[in-house]
N, C-alpha and C positions, 0 to 999 in steps of 0.2 A: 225574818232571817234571810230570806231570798234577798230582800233589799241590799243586807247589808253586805251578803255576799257578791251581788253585781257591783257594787258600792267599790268594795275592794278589789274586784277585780279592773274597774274604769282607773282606779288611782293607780295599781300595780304597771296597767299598760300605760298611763300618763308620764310615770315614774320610768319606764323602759322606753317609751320612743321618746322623753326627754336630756337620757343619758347619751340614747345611740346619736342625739343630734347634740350635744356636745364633742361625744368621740368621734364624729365626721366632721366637727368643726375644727378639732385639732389635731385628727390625719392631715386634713386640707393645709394646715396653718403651717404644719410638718413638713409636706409636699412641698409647698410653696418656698420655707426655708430652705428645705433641700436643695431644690433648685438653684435657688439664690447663691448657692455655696457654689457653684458652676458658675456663675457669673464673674468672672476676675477681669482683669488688665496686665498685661505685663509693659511695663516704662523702665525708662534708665536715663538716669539723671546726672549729667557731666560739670563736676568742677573745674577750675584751673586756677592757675597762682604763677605767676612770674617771680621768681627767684633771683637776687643776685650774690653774686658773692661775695663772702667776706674778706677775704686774701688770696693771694696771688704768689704762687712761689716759679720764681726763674729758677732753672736746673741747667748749671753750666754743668758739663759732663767730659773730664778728662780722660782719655785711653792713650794707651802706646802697647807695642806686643815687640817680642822678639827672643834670641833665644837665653839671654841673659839676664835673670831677674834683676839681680842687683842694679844693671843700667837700666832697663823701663822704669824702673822705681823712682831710679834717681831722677830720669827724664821726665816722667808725669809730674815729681814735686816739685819739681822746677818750672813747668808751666803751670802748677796751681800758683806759687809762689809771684811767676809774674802775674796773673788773674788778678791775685790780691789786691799788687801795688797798683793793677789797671783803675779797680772798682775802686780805694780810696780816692786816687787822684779823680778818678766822675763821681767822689763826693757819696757814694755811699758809704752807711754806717754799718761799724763792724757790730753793733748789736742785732742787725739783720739779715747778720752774714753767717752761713754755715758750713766748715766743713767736714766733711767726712772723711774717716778711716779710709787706708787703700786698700784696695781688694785684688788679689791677685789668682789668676785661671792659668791651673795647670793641662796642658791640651795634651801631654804626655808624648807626643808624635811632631818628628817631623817633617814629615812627607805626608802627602796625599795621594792618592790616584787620579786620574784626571783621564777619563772615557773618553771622551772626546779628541785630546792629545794619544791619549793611550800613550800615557807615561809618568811617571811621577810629578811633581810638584813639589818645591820645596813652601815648607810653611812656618809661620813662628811659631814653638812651642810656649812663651807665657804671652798672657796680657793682664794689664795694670789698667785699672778702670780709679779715678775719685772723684768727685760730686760736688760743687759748692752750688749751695741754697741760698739765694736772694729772697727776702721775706718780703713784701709791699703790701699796703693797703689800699693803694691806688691801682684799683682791679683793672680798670678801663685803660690805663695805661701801659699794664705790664706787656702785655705783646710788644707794642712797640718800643718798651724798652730792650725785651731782651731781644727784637729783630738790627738794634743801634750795637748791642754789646755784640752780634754775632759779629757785624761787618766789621767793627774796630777789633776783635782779637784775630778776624781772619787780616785785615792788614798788618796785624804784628804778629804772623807767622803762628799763630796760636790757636790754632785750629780746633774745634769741637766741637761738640752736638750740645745743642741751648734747645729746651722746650720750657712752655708754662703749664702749670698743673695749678686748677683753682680751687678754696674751699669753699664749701656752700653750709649755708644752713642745715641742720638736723632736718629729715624729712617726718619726724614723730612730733617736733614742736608746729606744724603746719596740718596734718595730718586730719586732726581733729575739726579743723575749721573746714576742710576739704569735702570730708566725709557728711558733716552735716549742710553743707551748702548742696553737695547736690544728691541728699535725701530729701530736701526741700524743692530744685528743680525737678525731682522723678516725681513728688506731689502733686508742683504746678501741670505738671504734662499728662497723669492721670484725671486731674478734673476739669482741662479739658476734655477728655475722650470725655470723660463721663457728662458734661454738660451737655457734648455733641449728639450721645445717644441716649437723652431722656434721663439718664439715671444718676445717683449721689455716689460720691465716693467713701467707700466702705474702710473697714480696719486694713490693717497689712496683712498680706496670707504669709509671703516669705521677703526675705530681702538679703541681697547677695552685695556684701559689700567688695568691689574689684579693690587692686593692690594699686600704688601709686608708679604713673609710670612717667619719664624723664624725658621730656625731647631738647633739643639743640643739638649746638655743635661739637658743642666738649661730651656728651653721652649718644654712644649709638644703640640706646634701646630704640628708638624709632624717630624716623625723618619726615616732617610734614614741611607744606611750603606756608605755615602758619607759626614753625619751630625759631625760636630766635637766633639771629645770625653770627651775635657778638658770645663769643667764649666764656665769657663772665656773665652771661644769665641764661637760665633755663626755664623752662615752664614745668612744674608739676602738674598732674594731669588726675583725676578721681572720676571713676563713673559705676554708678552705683545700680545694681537693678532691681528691683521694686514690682510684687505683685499685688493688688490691692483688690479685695471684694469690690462687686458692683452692687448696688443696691437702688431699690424704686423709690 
């Protein structure tokens, strides 16, 4: 009976200091993951895309002001009118051509005060603003057409303000190729770190994808000396950040 009762007692402790050397193998295993989970990188990872545009709109921009609607009216249509005959005769097409309604600002007053003077001012109470739209496809050239059309209506007395305004591509059809090119460079740049310091690159912990942003000269979200010069192309810009486990 004694036998069998040491018997079972040798197996019971066999049974107990082989459990407890499991459950210290897998605090340790625990430990050691836990740690692991402290071990990250933070990377960011920059796309970019050259842009250009697809159209080109010249905006000739007629004004006159004074105190008599009826004549500024009269007087603006009459320099859109010659505009017209200018742009057919240089051979543009009136399916490219746009105009717009006139638009008339009532200023209600007319005087001003004048600090300086300290004294009135007389001022026009209307102005007559209307718009014609040159449509083009030849992006690269519209500046200098519309800087040709400024000088030929300022020598026929036809004075106005001409800008270009360009369209671009949808930033949502580009977007996605943006976003995963440099989720892929913020990887290449993690596994160096991790090559550097002995250890593999692990899953993602977080990853922040930034918003897309615009440089050149037609957008002033931001100015670098790397930003393109010509008005018809931009850079889109993605930089994405990226934390990644580290692991042995």
């Amino acid at each position: 009976m004694e036998n069998k009762k040491y018997l079972s007692i040798i197996i019971v402790g066999l049974l107990i200091s082989i459990s407890l050397f499991f459950l210290g193998l897998f605090i340790y295993k625990g430990l050691n993951s836990f740690s692991d989970k402290d071990r990250i990188v933070t990377v960011k990872g920059l796309a970019e895309k050259e842009i250009k545009a697809t159209e080109a709109y010249i905006n000739i921009i007629v004004s006159s002001s004074g105190d008599n609607p009826q004549e500024i009216i009269s007087k603006t249509n009459t320099d859109i009118d010659n505009i017209l005959n200018y742009l057919k005769e240089k051979g543009y097409k009136e399916s490219n051509i746009k105009t717009e309604e006139i638009s008339i600002y009532d200023g209600k007053e007319y005087y001003r005060y004048d600090y300086n003077l300290k004294q009135k001012i007389k001022i026009d109470r209307y102005k007559a603003r209307r718009t014609i739209k040159i449509t083009t496809n030849d992006v690269e050239k519209a500046s200098i057409m519309s800087n040709g059309i400024d000088l030929d209506l300022i020598n026929k007395n036809l004075s106005s303000n001409i800008n270009c305004d360009y369209k671009f591509p949808e930033l949502n059809s580009i977007k996605p190729a943006l976003i995963a090119e440099s989720t892929k460079n913020a990887r290449l740049s993690g596994e160096q770190f991790a090559n550097d310091s002995k250890s593999k690159l692990g899953k993602i912990k977080t990853a922040s994808q930034g918003q897309i942003s615009i440089v050149g000269t037609y957008y002033d979200d931001e100015q670098t000396s790397l930003a393109p010069k010509e008005p018809y192309l931009q850079k889109a810009r993605v930089v994405s950040t990226i934390v990644f486990f580290l692991e042995d």
